[in-house]
N, C-alpha and C positions, 0 to 999 in steps of 0.2 A: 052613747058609749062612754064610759069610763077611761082612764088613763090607765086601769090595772089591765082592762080587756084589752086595747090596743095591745101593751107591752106583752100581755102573753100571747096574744093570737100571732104579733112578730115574731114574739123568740119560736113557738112553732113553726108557722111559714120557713124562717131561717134555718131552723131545725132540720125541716124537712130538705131543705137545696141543700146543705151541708150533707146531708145524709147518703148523694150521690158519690161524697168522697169511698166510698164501699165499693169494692169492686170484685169479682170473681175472673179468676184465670186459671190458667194451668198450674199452678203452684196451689191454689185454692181457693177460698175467703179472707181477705184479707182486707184493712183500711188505712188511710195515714190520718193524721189529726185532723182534715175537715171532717171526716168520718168519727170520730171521736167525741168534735166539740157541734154536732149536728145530734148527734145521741145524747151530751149534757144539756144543749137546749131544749129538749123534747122531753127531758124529764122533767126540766127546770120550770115547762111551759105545764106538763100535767100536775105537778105539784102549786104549781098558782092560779089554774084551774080548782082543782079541789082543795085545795089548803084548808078551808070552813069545814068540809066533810072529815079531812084529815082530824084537823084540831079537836072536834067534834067529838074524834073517837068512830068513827066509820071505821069495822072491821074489812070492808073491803076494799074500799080507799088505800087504806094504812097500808094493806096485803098487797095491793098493786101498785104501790110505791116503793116496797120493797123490793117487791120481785124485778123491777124496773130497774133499780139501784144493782141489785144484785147481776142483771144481765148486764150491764154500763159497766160496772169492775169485773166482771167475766171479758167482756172486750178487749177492754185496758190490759191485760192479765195478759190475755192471749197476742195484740199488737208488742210487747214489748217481748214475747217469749218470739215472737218472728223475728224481730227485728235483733234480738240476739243468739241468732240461731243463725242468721242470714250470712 
């Protein structure tokens, strides 16, 4: 195994534990920044997974890179509209 694979399959794994910062209540969906920086690892982790296919020009790599990005600043978006709402 490579030093790239260790470092992504980390930052996944960590990704993932982080990701329990998310939590649902009576108030709704909501997360604080473990939940935030468990969603930047997980993208960071499938973008250095496919980066080759990315670079490549993979139309559907690229497409679910984005839409990944796009759901990560949807979050961001949403935690900071709670938090100044709260």
């Amino acid at each position: 195994m490579s030093k790239r694979q260790i470092l992504i399959g980390g930052a996944f794994a960590i990704g993932l534990f982080l990701m329990a910062g998310y939590t649902i209540d009576n108030r709704g969906f909501h997360s604080g920044i473990y939940g935030i920086l468990g969603s930047i690892l997980l993208v960071i982790a499938y973008l250095g997974a496919f980066w080759p296919q990315i670079k490549a020009g993979d139309r559907h790599a690229r497409r679910l890179a984005c839409w990944l990005a796009a759901l990560l600043g949807l979050i961001i978006i949403l935690d900071i509209a709670e938090a100044l709402l709260a």
